[in-house]
ZADRENKOL-207857 format. One record per residue (C-alpha): x, y, z; residue number from 1. Coordinates in steps of 0.02 Angstrom, whole numbers. Example, Ala and Ser with C-alpha at 12.3 -4.5 7.8 and 13.67 -1.06 7.14 Angstrom:
<pt <615, -225, 390>, 1>
<pt <684, -53, 357>, 2>
***
This chain:
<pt <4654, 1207, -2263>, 1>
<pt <4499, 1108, -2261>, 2>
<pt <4590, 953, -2154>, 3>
<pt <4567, 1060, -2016>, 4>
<pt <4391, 1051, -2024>, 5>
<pt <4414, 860, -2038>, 6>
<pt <4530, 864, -1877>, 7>
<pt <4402, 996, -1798>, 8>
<pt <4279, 848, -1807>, 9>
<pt <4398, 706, -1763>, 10>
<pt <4455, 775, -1612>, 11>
<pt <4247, 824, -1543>, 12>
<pt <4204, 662, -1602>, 13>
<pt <4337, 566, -1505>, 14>
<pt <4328, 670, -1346>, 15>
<pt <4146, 669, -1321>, 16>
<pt <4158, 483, -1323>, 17>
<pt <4272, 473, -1196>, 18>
<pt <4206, 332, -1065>, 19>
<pt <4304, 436, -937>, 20>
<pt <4318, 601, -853>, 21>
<pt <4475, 633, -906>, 22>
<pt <4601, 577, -1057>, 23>
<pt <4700, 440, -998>, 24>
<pt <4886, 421, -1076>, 25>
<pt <4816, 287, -1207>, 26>
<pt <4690, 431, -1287>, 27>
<pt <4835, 562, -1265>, 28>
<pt <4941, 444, -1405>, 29>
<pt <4788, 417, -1522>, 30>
<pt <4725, 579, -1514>, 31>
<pt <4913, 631, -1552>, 32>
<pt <4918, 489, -1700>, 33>
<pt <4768, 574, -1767>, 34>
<pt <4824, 752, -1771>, 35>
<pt <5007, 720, -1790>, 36>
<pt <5014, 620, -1923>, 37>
<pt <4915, 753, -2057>, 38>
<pt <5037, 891, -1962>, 39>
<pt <5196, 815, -2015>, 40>
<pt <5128, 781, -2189>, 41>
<pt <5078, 966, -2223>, 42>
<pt <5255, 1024, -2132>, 43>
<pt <5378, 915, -2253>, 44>
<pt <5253, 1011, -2414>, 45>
<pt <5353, 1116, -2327>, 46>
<pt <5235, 1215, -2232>, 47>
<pt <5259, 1237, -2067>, 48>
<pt <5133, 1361, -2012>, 49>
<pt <4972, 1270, -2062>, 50>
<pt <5047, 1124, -1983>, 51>
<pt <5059, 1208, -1812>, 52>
<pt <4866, 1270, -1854>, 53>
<pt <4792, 1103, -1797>, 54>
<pt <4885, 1090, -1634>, 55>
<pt <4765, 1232, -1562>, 56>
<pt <4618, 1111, -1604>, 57>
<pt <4690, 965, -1501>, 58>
<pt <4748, 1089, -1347>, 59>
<pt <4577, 1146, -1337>, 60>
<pt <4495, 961, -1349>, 61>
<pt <4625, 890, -1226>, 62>
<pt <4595, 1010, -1097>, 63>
<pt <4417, 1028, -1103>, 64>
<pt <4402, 843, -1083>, 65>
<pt <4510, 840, -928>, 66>
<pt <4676, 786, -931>, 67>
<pt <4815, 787, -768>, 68>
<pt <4944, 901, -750>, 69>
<pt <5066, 775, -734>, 70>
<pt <5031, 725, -906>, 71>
<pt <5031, 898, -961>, 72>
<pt <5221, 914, -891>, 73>
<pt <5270, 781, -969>, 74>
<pt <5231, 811, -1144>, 75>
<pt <5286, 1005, -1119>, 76>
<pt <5465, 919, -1051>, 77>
<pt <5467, 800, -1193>, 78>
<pt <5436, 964, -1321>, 79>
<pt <5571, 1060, -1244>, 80>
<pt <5694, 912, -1256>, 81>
<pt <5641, 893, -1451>, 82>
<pt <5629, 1071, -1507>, 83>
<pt <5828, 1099, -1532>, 84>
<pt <5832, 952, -1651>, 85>
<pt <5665, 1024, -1759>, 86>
<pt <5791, 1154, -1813>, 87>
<pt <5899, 1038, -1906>, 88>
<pt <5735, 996, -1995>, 89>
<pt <5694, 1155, -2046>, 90>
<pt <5715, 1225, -2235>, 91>
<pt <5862, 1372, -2270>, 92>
<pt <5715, 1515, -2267>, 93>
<pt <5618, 1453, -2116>, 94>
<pt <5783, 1457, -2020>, 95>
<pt <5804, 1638, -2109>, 96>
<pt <5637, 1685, -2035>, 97>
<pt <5658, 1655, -1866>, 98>
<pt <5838, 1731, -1854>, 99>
<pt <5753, 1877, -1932>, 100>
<pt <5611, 1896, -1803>, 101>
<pt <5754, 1895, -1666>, 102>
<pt <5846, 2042, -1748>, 103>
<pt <5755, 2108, -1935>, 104>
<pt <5892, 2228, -1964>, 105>
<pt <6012, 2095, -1995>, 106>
<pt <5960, 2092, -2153>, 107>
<pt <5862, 2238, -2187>, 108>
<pt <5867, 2198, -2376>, 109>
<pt <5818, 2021, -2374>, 110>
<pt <5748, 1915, -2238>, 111>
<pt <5713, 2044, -2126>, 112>
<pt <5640, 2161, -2273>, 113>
<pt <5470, 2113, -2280>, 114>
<pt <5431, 2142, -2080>, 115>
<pt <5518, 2294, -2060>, 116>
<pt <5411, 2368, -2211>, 117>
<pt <5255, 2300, -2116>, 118>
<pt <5313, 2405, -1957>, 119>
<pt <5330, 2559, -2039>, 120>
<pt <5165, 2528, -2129>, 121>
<pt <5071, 2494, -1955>, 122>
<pt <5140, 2650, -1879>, 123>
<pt <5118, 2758, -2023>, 124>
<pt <4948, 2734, -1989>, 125>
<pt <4944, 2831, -1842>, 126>
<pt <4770, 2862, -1752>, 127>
<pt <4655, 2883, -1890>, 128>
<pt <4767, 2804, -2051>, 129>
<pt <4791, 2879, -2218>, 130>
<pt <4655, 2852, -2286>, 131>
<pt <4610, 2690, -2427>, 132>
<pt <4709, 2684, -2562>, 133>
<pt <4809, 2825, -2491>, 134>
<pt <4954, 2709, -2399>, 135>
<pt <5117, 2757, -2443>, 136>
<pt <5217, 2584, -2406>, 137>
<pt <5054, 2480, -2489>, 138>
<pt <5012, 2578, -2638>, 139>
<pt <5193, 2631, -2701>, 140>
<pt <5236, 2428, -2647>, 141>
<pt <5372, 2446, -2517>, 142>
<pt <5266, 2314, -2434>, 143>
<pt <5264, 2166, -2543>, 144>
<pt <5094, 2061, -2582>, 145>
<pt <4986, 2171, -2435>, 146>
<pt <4846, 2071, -2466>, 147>
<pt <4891, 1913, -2399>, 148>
<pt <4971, 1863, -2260>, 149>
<pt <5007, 2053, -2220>, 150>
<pt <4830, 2126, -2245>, 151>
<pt <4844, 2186, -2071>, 152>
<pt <4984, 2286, -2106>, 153>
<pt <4896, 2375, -2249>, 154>
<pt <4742, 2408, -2164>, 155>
<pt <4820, 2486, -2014>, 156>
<pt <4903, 2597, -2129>, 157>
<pt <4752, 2658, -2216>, 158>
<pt <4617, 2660, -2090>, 159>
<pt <4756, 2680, -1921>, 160>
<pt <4755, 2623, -1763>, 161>
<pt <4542, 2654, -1735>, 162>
<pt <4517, 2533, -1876>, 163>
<pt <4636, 2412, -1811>, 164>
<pt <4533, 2430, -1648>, 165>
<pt <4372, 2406, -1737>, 166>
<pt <4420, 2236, -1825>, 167>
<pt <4501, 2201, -1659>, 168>
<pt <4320, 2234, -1596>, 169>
<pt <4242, 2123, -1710>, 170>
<pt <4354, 1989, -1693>, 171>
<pt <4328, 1974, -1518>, 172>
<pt <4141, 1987, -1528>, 173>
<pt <4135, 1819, -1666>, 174>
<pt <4260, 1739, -1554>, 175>
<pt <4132, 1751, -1394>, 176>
<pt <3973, 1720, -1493>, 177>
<pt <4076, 1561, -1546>, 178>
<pt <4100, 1515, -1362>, 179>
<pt <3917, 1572, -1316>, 180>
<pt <3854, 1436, -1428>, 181>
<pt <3979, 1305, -1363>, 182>
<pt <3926, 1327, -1175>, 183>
<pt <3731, 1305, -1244>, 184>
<pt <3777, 1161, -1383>, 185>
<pt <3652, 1033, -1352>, 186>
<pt <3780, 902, -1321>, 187>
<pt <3980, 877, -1284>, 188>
<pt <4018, 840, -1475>, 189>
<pt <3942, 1021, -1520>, 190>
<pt <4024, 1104, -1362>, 191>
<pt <4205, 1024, -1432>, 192>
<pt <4144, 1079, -1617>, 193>
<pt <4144, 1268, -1578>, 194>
<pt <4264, 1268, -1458>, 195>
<pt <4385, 1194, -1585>, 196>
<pt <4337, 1335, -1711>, 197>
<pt <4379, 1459, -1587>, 198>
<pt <4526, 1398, -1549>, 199>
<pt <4584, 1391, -1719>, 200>
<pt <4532, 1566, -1783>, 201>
<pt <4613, 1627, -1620>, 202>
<pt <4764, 1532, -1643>, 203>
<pt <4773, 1635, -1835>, 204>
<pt <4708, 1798, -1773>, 205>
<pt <4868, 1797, -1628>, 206>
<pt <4993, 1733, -1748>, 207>
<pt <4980, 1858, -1895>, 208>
<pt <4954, 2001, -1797>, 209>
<pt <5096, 1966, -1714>, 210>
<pt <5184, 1918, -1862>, 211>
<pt <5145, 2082, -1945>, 212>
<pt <5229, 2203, -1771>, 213>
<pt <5377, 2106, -1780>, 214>
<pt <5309, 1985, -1634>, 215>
<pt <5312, 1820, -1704>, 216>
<pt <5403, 1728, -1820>, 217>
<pt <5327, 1749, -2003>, 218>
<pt <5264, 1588, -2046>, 219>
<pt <5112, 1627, -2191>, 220>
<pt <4980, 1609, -2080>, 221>
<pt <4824, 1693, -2146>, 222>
<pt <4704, 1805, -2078>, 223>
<pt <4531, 1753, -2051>, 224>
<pt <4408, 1830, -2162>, 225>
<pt <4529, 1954, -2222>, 226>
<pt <4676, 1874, -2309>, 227>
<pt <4651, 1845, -2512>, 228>
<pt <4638, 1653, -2534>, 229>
<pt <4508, 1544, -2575>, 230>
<pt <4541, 1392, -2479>, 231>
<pt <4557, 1476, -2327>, 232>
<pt <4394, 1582, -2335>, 233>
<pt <4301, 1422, -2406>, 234>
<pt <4370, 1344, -2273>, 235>
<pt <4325, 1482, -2117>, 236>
<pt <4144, 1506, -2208>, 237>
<pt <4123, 1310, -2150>, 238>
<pt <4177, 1313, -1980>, 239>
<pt <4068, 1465, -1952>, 240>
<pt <3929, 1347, -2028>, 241>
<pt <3943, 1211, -1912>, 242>
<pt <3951, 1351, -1790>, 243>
<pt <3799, 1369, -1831>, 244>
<pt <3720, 1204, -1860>, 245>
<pt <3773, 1176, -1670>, 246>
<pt <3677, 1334, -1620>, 247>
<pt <3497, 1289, -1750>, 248>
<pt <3520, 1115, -1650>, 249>
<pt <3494, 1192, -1496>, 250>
<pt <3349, 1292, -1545>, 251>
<pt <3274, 1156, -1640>, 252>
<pt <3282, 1038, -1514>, 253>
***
């Protein structure tokens, strides 16, 4: 959890130094080195979704510093050409879990148990939600461990789809004051700083909500602010502060 605050600054730091307008094929394999490298570490733990967390981060800092589309092509031609083989590299349950997002009554018991009890939690939420502490599939545990990677699924049970809406809300509003103070940082490193932050909480926010609707693959990403976990939260409550350091810069200076 906290590398990616390390890679966060890595990639701004790299980027804004730059002697170019664009990244050139060289800075493309370094930068790639220097996110790559802790990726594949943290997916042979195994754990493939916090791996794929810093690959938002060096998206966002590739394309803001300008990079051709040829480039682009190429590296989205070489992934497509790789991807087939990554499967042979997978473990026995992160295979499971994406045959399982394809079809979860396969194996409605096993793989597949743990997202369909997350559907019927979200839509037994309906528009207003049963009430806290009142969710049928959370509090009689049909849906296993709710408050971690599926705290989503519990809360739209309990508070429905006008809570979901208001988090939803919420989320969006930290994710554009994040933005606001990377289009008035003070200088390129603090603009890639926040942008990378965004990036990343975006990247988790899409992935488990998705996860939890039967959209994407589950892969134990956790929610932002919500999820139980220490790391995590320690980890969000220090992006959010250099947020913010970015933003006192700009007022101090």
């Amino acid at each position: 959890e906290f590398v990616k605050l390390v890679i966060i600054l890595l990639v701004a730091r790299y980027v804004s130094e730059l002697r170019s307008d664009e990244v050139r094929p060289r800075d493309l394999l370094k930068l790639g080195g220097l996110v790559g490298i802790p990726a594949l570490l943290v997916m042979y733990q195994p754990d493939l979704g916090t791996g794929l967390t810093y690959l938002p981060i060096l998206a966002t800092g590739v394309l803001l510093a300008g990079v051709r589309w040829q480039y682009l092509a190429i590296i989205a031609l070489a992934g497509a050409l790789t991807l087939p083989a990554g499967w042979y590299f997978l473990k026995d349950y992160q295979r499971a879990r994406l045959v399982t997002f394809l079809d979860p009554s396969g194996d409605p018991r096993g793989a597949g148990y743990q997202v369909i009890q997350s559907k019927i939690a979200v839509g037994d939420g309906g528009v207003w939600g049963r009430g806290v502490t009142h969710g049928t599939q959370t509090q009689l545990r049909f849906l296993p461990v709710p408050h971690t990677d599926f705290i989503f699924s519990a809360f739209a049970e309990e508070h429905g789809f006008v809570g979901v809406m208001v988090v939803l809300g919420l989320y969006f509003l930290l994710l554009m004051q994040i933005v606001q103070n990377a289009l008035m940082a003070p200088d390129r490193a603090g603009m890639y700083v926040c942008m990378g932050v965004a990036a990343l909480l975006l990247f988790h926010l899409l992935v488990n909500v998705g996860m939890v609707v039967g959209r994407m693959p589950v892969t134990g990403i956790p929610l932002p602010l919500m999820s139980s976990g220490g790391s995590n939260m320690f980890s969000v409550f220090m992006m959010l502060g250099l947020v913010q350091n970015v933003r006192l810069r700009r007022m101090v200076g």
